[in-house]
N, C-alpha and C positions, 0 to 999 in steps of 0.2 A: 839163562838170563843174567846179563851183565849187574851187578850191582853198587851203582855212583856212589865210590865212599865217602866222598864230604857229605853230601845231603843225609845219608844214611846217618853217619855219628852227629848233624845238628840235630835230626829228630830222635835219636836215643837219649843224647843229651835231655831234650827238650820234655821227654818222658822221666826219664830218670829225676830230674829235678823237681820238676811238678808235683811226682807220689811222693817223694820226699818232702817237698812242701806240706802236702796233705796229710801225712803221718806227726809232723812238727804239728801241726794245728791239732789235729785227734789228741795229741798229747797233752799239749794245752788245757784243753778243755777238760781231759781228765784228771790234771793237775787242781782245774778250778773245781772242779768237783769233790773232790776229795779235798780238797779245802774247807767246804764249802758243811761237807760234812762233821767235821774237824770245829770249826766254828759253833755248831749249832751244839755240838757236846761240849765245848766250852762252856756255852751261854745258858745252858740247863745246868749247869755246875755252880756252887755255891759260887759267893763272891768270893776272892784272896784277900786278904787285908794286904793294904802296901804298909812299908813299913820304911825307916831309911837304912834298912840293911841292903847294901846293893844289889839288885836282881838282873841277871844275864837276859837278854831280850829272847833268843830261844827258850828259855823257859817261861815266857810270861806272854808272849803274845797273841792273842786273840783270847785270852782267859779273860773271865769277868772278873771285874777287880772294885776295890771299896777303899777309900782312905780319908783319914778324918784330919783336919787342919785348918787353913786359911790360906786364902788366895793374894798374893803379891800383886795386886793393881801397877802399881808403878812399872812393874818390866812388862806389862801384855806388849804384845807383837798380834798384826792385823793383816792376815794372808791374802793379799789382794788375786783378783781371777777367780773365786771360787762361787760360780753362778748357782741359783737354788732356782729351780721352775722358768729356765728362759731367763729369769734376773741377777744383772750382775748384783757381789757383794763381797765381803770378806769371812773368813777364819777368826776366830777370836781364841787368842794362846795365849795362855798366861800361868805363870809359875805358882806351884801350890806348895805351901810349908807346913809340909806334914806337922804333926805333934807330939810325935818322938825326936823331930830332929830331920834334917832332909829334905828335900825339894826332887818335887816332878812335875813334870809340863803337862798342863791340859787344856786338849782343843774342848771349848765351852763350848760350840756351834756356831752356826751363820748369824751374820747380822746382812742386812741390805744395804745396796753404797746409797748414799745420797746424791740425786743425782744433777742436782744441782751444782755440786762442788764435790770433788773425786777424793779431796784429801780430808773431805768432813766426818767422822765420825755417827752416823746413826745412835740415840740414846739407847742404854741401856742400863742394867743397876748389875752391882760387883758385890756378895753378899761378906756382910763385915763380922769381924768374929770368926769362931771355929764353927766350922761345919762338915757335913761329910759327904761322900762324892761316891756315885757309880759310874761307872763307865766297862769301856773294851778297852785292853792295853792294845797300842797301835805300834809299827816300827817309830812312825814320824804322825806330822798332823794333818798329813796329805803333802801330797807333792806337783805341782805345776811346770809346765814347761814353760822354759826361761831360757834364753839366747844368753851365755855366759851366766856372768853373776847378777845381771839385771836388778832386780829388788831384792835380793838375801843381801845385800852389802850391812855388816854390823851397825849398830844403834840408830837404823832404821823404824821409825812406828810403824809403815806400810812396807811391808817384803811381800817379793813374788814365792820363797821358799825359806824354812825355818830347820837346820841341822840342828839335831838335839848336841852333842858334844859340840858344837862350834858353839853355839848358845849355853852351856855351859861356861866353857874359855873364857867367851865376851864379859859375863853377870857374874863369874866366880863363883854361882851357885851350884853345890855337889849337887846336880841333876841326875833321878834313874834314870838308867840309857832309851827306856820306853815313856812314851805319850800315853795318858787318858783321854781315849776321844768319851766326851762324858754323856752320860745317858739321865742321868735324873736333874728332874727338876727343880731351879730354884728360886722359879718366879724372876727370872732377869729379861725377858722379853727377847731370848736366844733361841733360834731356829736349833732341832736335833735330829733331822730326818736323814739318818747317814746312807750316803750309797755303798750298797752290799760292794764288797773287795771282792767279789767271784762273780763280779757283772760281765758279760759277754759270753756266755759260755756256748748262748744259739749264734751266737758271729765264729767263731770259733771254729763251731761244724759247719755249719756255713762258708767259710773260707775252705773247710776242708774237701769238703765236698764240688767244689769252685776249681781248684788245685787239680784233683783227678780229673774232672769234667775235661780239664783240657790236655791231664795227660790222656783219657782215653780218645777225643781227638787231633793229638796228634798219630797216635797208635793211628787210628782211621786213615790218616790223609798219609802216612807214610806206606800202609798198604794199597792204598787206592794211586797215589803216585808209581810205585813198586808195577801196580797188574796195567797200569795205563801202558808203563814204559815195557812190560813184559810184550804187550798187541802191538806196540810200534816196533820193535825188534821181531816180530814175527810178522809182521804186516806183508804181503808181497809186494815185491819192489825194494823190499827195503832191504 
């Protein structure tokens, strides 16, 4: 039996690639998983006090963390695109001055846009005085897709994305390199219902499983192409 080598190397190809896709994804999900587990021993772990001793992001993030201070009103930034339940709204960030000395950023939670006018502000209250703050240390305060620099352009009130060291540069504030997405309450009329960071892990296997599905029919139709062509080459007359 003759065997046509273009067709032959587009469906090894077309096999080789696909289980390779589907091992990339398997991976994934084990990555999110182990993340995922990673996090929840975090979160049973005492809180860290922050302090303004500079802390390396690998050593701090996803750790429950506690810091006591006052929040700089004046530089919040308002991360527009970030929907809560189907409804658009914003990120609410704003710089916290620690009480040793120091500053760190923290996403406060959602507020809802007004929808009336996209550049209004929704009420909310900014507690005055020292106080203290729980949260998860985060890399950033969430990140949005954005076509170039779209809304991060500096002394912006509304950004589409907020770089902690570029927002340092900007305010001249020694910021830690890590965000507080914050977790406790303080009565300012701020949404906190964070979406878990190891979300998709059933899309995941899903895609995975998706991947092979079709490398094992191409496996099919390259055998089934192969035994057609094997009867027409034996066919009499032929």
């Amino acid at each position: 039996m003759k065997i046509r080598l273009v067709p032959a190397l587009l469906i090894l190809l077309v096999i080789v690639v696909t289980v390779r896709l589907g091992f990339w994804q398997r991976d994934r999900a084990h990555q999110k998983e182990a993340l995922e587990a990673r996090i929840t021993q975090f979160e049973n772990a005492p809180a860290q006090p922050v302090s303004a001793a500079p802390v390396e992001l690998k050593d701090i993030e996803f750790h429950h963390v506690k810091a006591r201070g006052s929040f700089v009103a004046d530089k919040v930034v308002y991360l527009d695109n970030r929907p809560y339940n189907d409804q658009p709204g914003f990120y609410v960030v704003m710089p916290f001055k620690l009480a040793d000395g120091g500053y760190v950023l923290v996403n406060r939670g959602w507020l809802p846009r007004n929808m009336n006018n996209r550049e209004t502000i929704a009420p909310y209250t900014t507690p005055q005085g020292e106080i203290e703050i729980e949260g998860i240390a985060r890399a950033d305060a969430s990140r949005a897709f954005e076509l170039g620099q779209g809304g991060s352009a500096e002394h912006q009130l509304i950004r589409q994305n907020l770089d902690t060291a570029a927002y340092a540069a900007e305010t001249g504030l020694p910021l830690q390199s890590f965000v507080i997405q914050q977790l406790s309450d303080d009565g300012d009329q701020l949404v906190r219902d964070w979406p878990a960071p190891t979300n998709g892990v059933e899309r995941n296997y899903g895609y995975m499983f998706q991947w092979w599905g079709m490398a094992a029919a191409a496996l099919v139709f390259g055998l089934y192409a192969a035994r057609r062509a094997a009867k027409k080459e034996h066919a009499p007359g032929v």
